[in-house]
N, C-alpha and C positions, 0 to 999 in steps of 0.2 A: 532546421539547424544542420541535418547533412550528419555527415563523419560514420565513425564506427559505431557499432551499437556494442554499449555495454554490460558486462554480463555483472546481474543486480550481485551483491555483496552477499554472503552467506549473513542471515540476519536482521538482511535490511529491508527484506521485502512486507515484514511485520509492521514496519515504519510506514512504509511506501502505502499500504493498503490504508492502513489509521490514518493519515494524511490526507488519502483520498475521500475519506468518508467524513472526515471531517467537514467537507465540504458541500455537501450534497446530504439532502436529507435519508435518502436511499438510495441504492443503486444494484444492480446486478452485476454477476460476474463479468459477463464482456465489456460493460460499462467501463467498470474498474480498469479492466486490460488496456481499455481505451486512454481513459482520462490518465494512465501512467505515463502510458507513451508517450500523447499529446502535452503533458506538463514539462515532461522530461526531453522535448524536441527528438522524438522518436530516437531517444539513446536506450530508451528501456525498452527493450522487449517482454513481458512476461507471460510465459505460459500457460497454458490450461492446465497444465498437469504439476505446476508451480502455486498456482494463486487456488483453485480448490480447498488441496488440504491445508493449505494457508489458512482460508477463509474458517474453514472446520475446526482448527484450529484454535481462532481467535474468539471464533463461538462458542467453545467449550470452557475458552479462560473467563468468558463474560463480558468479553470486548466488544463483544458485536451481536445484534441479532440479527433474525432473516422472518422472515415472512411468504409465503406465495402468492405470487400474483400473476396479472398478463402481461405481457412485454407488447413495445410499441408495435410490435408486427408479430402482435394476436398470438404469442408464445407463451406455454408457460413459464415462468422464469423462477427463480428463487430472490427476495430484494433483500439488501444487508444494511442495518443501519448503523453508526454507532450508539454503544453506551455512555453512563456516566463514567463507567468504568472504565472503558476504552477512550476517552478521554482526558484522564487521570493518566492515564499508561501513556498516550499518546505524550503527554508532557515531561513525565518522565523519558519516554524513547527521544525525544527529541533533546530533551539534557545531555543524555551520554553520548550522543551524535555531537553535539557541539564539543564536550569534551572531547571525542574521540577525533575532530575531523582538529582541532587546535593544537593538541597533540604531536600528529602527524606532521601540519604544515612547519612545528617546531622543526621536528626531527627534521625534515626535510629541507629547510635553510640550513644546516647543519652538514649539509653533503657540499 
């Protein structure tokens, strides 16, 4: 996709992460960093020091769990899956995202 990379929204990287895991039965953090980028035509950047306590985060709301395991290249890694609960939430975040992006492109014909 090219262009600028942009910088994730305060809020939205909760979504972004739920999203991803919705899709994959587990994954690890660089995984994740990956698959953002990659879906998002490398407009998303997200950091290690960003998606972490994200991730810690969403484990402690009971959105997600993790597991230990080996990574393709014999590491050890930490895997994160989603919940029922983080599934529930995902549809919820995904509701007020649609409200809020409908919203905007009001306002925004309005200029």
């Amino acid at each position: 996709m090219g262009g600028p990379k942009i910088d994730v929204m305060q809020g939205t990287l909760d979504l972004l992460i739920l999203q991803i895991m919705a899709r994959a039965p587990k994954l690890h953090g660089y995984d994740i960093i990956e698959q953002i980028a990659e879906r998002s035509g490398d407009a998303f950047q997200v950091e290690e020091g960003a998606l972490y306590p994200a991730l810690h985060r969403l484990e402690l709301k009971g959105w997600l769990d993790s597991e230990w395991g080996i990574s393709e290249n014999k590491r050890r890694a930490k895997y994160y899956r989603l919940t029922a609960r983080g599934r529930k939430q995902l549809e919820r975040e995904r509701a007020a995202w649609q409200r809020l992006t409908g919203v905007m492109a009001r306002v925004l014909e309005l200029a």
